[in-house]
C-alpha positions in Angstrom: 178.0 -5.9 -19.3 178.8 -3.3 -16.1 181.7 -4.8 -14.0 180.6 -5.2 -10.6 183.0 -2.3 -9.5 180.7 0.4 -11.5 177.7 -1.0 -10.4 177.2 1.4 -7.2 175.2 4.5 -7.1 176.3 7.6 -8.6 178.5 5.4 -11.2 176.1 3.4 -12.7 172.6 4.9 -14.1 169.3 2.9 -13.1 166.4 3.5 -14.6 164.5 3.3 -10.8 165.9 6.5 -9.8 165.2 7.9 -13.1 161.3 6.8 -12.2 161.8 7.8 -8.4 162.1 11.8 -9.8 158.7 11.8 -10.6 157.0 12.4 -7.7 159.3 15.5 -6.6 159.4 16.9 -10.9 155.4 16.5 -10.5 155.6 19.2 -7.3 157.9 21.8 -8.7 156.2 21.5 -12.5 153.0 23.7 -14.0 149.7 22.0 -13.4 148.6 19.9 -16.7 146.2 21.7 -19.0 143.0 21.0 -19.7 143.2 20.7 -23.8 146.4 21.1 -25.7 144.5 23.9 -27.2 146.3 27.8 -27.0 144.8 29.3 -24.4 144.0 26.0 -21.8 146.7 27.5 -19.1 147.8 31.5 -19.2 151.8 30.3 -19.6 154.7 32.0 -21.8 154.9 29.9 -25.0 158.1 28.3 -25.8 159.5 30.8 -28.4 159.2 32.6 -31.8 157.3 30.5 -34.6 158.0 31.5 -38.8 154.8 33.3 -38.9 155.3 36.7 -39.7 153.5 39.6 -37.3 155.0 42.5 -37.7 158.1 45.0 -39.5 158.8 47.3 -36.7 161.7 49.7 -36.2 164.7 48.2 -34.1 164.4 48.9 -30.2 166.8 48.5 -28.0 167.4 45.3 -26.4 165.7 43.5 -29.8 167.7 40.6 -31.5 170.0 41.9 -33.9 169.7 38.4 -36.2 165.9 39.7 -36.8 167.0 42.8 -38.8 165.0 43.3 -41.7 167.4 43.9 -44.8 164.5 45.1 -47.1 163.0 47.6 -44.7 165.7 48.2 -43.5 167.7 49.6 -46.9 164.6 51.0 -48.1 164.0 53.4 -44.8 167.6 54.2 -43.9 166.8 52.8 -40.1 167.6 50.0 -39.0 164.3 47.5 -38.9 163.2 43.7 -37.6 161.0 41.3 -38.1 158.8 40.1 -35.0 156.4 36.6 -35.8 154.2 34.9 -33.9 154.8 32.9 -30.6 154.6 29.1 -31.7 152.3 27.0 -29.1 153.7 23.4 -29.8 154.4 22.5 -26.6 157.2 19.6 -27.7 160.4 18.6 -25.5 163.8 17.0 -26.7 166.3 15.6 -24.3 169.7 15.0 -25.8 171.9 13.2 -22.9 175.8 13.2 -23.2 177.2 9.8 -21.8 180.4 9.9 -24.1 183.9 9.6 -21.9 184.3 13.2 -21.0 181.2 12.7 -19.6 182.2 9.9 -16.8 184.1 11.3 -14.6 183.3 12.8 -11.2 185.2 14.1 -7.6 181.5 13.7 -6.0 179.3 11.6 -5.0 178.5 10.3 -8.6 179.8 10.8 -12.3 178.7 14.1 -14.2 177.3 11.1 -17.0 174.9 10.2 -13.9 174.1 13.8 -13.1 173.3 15.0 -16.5 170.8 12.6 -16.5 168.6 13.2 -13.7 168.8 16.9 -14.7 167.2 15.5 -17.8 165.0 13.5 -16.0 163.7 15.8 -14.2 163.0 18.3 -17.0 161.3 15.4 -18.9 158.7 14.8 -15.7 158.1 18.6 -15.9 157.1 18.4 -19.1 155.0 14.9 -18.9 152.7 17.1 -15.7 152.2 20.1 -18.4 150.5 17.7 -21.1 153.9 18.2 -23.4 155.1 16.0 -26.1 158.6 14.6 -25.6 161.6 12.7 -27.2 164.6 11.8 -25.8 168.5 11.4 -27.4 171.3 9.1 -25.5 175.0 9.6 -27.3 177.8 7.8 -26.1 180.7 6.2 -27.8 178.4 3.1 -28.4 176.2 5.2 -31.0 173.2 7.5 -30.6 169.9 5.8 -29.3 166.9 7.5 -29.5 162.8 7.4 -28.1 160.5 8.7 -30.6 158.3 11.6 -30.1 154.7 10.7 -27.9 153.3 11.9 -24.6 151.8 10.8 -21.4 153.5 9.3 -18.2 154.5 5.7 -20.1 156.7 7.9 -23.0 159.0 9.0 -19.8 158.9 5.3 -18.6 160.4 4.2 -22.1 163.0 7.9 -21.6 163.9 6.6 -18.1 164.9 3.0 -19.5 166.6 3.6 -22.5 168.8 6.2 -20.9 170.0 3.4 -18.3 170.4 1.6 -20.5 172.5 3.9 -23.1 174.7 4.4 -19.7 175.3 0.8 -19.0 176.6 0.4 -22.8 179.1 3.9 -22.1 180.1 2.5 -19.0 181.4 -1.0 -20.9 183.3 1.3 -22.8 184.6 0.9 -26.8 183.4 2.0 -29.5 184.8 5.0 -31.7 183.9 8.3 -29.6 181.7 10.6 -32.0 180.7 14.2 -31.8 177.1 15.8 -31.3 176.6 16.3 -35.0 174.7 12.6 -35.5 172.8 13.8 -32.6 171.9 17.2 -33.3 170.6 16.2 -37.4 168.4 13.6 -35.9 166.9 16.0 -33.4 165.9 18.2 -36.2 163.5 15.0 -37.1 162.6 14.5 -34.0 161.5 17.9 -32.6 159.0 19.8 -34.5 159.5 23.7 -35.0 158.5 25.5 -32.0 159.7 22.8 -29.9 162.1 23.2 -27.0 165.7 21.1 -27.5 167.9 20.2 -24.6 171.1 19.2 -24.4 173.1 18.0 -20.8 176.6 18.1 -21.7 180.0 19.2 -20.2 182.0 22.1 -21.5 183.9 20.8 -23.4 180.7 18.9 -24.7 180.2 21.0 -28.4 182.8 20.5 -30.5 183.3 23.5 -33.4 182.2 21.2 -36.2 178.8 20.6 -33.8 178.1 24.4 -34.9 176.7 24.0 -38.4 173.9 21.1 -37.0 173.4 23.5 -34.0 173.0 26.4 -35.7 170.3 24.8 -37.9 168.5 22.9 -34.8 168.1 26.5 -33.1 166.5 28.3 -36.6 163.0 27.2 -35.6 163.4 25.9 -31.8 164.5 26.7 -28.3 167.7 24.9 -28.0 169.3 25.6 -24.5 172.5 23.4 -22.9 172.0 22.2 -19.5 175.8 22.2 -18.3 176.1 19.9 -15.0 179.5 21.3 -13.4 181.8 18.7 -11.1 182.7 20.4 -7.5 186.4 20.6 -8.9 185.4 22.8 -11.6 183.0 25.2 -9.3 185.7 25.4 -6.6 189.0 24.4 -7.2 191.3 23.5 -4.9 193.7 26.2 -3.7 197.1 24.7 -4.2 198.5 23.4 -6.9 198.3 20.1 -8.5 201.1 17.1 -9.9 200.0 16.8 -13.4 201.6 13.5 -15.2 202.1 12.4 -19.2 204.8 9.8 -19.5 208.1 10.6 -18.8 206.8 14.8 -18.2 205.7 16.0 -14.4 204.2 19.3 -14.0 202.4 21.5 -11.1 199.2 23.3 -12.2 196.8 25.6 -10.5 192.8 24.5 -11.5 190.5 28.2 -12.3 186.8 27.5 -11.6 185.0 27.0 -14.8 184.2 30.7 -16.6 180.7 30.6 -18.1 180.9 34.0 -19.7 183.3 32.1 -22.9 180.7 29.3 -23.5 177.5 31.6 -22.9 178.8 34.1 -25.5 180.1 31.3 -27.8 176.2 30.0 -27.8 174.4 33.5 -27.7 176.0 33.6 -31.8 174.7 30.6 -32.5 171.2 31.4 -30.9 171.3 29.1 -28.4 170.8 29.7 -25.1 173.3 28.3 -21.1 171.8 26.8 -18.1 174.9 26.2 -15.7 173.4 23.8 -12.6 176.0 23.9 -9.7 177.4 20.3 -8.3 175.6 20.7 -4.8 172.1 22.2 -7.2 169.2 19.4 -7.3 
């Protein structure tokens, strides 16, 4: 149960303005195609699939993790493999409501934020004709919406995230990492699909890596990081910082991307930073 003090807006997740985000996702997303056939609607296809096309000779600006030992012995140059663009149009939201995740210095918590980013991205993606699955983690457990399409899949998205906030907001539970998450995406999301994951920064834990490292192998993962104003811009003086009996002063640095987006370029997984004042 949400105490009454949580249950304003920007603090507590309803699944209304989940539903509300359609009308304005519909306006900004592609128009829906005719057939779910290749070829209905000229768009870029979500990413590589394991069907092989070509051995060609590296080029600059070509992925280094598609280097061709074989070819690549046998010529003396270096070589990599190119395969053909997969067509399954399939999205996977994964929304982080664990603690680190409930906090905010604006008008709502960066729990509340993540979600409407997701929200929105999950509209998009109902307009298009897509197939999509949804993931809620928070210290209560994962909960998850099985894979199906149409505008009455993002109703069920819509409620069970709500709902997966209402259960972080009551708080205990033991707090878990991304891992459970991450292995049950690879069920959910079939190669070729697109995977992603609202978090914070300090969202991925190192022993997320392996899972996330496998998850990205055969799909587009990309992490949608919602930023708080106090981690964009700072304020200029510095701060009291209290831990028992200890007092200190500390100067906040707006959050550095570069570390994190480097950290995920190795494990083939792609940054999207959204700004605390972005919609």
């Amino acid at each position: 149960m949400v105490s009454p003090a949580l249950a304003a807006p920007g603090l507590r997740l309803e699944a209304r303005e989940l539903l509300a985000l359609r009308e304005g996702a519909l306006r900004t997303g592609r128009a829906q195609p005719a057939s779910r056939r290749p070829g209905a609607v000229p768009a870029r296809a979500p990413g590589a699939g394991m069907d092989l096309r070509e051995i060609r000779a590296f080029a600059e600006g070509d992925d280094a993790r598609r280097l061709d030992p074989s070819a690549t012995a046998r010529t003396g140059i270096p070589h990599i493999r190119s395969f053909h663009e997969d067509r399954d149009d399939t999205l996977l939201l994964i929304v982080d409501f664990r603690p680190l995740m409930l906090w905010g210095t604006g008008a709502s918590l960066r729990s509340v934020r993540a979600a409407r980013l997701a929200a929105r991205r999950g509209w998009q993606a109902v307009a298009r004709g897509a197939s999509l699955a949804a993931i809620g983690v928070s210290a209560e457990g994962v909960a998850a919406v099985p894979l199906a399409g149409g505008a009455p899949q993002m109703v069920r998205v819509c409620h069970m995230l709500a709902s997966c906030h209402d259960r972080a907001l009551a708080g205990g539970g033991v707090v878990p990492s991304l891992e459970e998450a991450l292995i049950r995406a690879m069920r959910l999301c079939p190669p070729g699909g697109e995977v992603l994951v609202a978090t914070g920064p300090d969202g991925l834990a190192p022993e997320d890596e392996p899972a996330l490292v496998r998850l990205a192998r055969r799909r587009l993962v990309r992490v949608l990081l919602p930023l708080d104003r106090i981690e964009t811009a700072p304020p200029a003086v510095a701060l009291p910082l209290r831990a028992g009996g200890l007092a200190r002063r500390a100067r906040l640095r707006p959050f550095d991307r570069a570390v994190l987006a480097q950290r995920l370029y190795a494990l083939n997984v792609g940054l999207e930073v959204v700004a605390h004042d972005a919609g």
